[in-house]
Structures are given as C-alpha cells and as structure tokens.
N, C-alpha and C positions, 0 to 999 in steps of 0.2 A: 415803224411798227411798234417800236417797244420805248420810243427815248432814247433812255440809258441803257440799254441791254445791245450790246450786238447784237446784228439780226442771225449771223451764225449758231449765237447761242440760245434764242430762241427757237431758233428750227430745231435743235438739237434739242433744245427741251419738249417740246409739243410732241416731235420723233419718239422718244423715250416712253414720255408718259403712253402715248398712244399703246406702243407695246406692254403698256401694265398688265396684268394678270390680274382683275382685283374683280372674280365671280359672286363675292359675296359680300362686300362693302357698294362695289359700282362708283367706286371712289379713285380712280385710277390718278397717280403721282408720279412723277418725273424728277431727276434732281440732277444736278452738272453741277462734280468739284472741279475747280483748277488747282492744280499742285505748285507749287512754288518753283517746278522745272518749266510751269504753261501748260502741260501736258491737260488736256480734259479728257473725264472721265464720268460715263453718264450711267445711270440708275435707274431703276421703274420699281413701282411696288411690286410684290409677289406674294399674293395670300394663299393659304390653304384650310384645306377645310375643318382643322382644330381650332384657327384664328390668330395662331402665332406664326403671321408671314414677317415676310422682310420689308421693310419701308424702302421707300430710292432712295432716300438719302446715306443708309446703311449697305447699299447694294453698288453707290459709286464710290462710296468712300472705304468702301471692301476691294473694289478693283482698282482705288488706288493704290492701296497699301499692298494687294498681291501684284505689283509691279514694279514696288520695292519704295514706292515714296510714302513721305510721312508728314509732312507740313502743307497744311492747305491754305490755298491764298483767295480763295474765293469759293463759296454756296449759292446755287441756284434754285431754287422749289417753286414748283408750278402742278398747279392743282387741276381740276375742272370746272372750277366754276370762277366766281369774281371776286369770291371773297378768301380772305387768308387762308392759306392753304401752308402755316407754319409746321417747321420741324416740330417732333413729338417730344416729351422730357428724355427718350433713352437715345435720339438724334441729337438731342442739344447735347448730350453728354459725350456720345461719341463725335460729333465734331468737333468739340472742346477737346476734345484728346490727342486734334492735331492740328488745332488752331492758335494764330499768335496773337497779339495784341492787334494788328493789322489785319488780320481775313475779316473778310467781308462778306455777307449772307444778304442774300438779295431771295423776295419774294415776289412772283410776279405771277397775274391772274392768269387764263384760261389761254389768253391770247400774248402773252409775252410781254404785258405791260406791268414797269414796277409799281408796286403795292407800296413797300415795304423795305428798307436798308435797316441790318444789325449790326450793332459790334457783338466783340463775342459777349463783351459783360453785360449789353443790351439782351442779350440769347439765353446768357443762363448766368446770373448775377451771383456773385457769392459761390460760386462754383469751386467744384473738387476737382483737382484736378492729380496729376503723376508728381509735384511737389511736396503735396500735400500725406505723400507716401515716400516723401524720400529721395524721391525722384527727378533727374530734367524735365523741364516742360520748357518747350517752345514760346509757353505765356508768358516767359520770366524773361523771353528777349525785349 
C-alpha cells in the first residue's frame, strides 16, 4: 500500500483524516505523532466558522502532550489529494517544540503513499526553539 509506511499507520491516517471537520476549507487532514514511548496518537483538522480551527497536526500532538509525553519520534500528514499536504509554519513550530535531531516527518498522499521524508532542520531550518529562551530542548540531544 504505502512502501515505507506501515499499512497500520496508514489506516489510521486515512481513519483520522476521514473524521476531519473541515466544512469550509473541504480540505480535510489527518496527522499521527509517535512519542518516543511508541505510543501513537492521531489528529484531524477541526475548523470553525471564524477560520481559526485546529490543524491534526496540533490536535495529535495536543493529545500527546495531554497524556504527559513530550518527545516525538515520528510525524505523519496526509492530506486529500496527491500533492504535498505539508505542516503549516505554526505546525513546523510546534513540532519543533518536541522534536529531536532524530524525528522524522513523513508526508504521504491521499492514499498512504510517501511523498515526502524531513528532518526537523529540513522542516523548519534555523529554527527557534526552548534554548534559544533559556531553555532544554530535546534538539540539543
């Protein structure tokens, strides 16, 4: 089905997206983090009608973090149609916020096939990150 993609995670990504909410884009996204426990955790768009909805990728990587994990070892995004269906800048930013030098973001079309493999410096190059405040960051492992 997909190559390189588990067909599990594929299903689970088509699954997701299916359930999007997206009445006024008609752009409906999918997204599956893996946490660094294995644990996955999936995502759908959710728009509303001021236009400030939730992307999946902020909606799996919300129910990872409300499950208490904070390091992600892999990104899934799957869009509707064949063409790139990439994270947006304030997705690049927040998966940077709990990504290491090693997660890996994968984009795959309509039907579960890779498009697309990032690093995270491929994703969001020169990036700000929680060091850059002071802070650990996982990027500095």
């Amino acid at each position: 089905m997909s190559g390189e993609i588990e067909a599990g995670i594929v299903e689970a990504l088509i699954e997701v997206r299916d359930r999007a909410y997206a009445p006024y884009s008609h752009h409906p996204v999918g997204a599956l983090v893996v946490s660094e426990s294995g644990t996955r955790y999936a995502g759908a768009n959710v728009e509303v009608a001021h236009y400030k909805g939730l992307c999946a990728e902020a909606s799996a990587i919300a129910a990872m973090a409300s499950a208490g994990e904070r390091e992600l070892r892999e990104v899934y995004v799957i869009g509707p149609g064949q063409h790139l269906c990439t994270p947006c800048g304030d997705c690049r930013q927040r998966i940077r916020e709990f990504a290491t030098p090693a997660t890996r973001i994968r984009v795959v079309d309509a039907e579960g096939r890779l498009l697309r493999r990032y690093t995270m410096d491929e994703l969001l190059p020169d990036s700000f990150g929680p060091e850059n405040l002071g802070r650990e960051s996982a990027m500095d492992t």
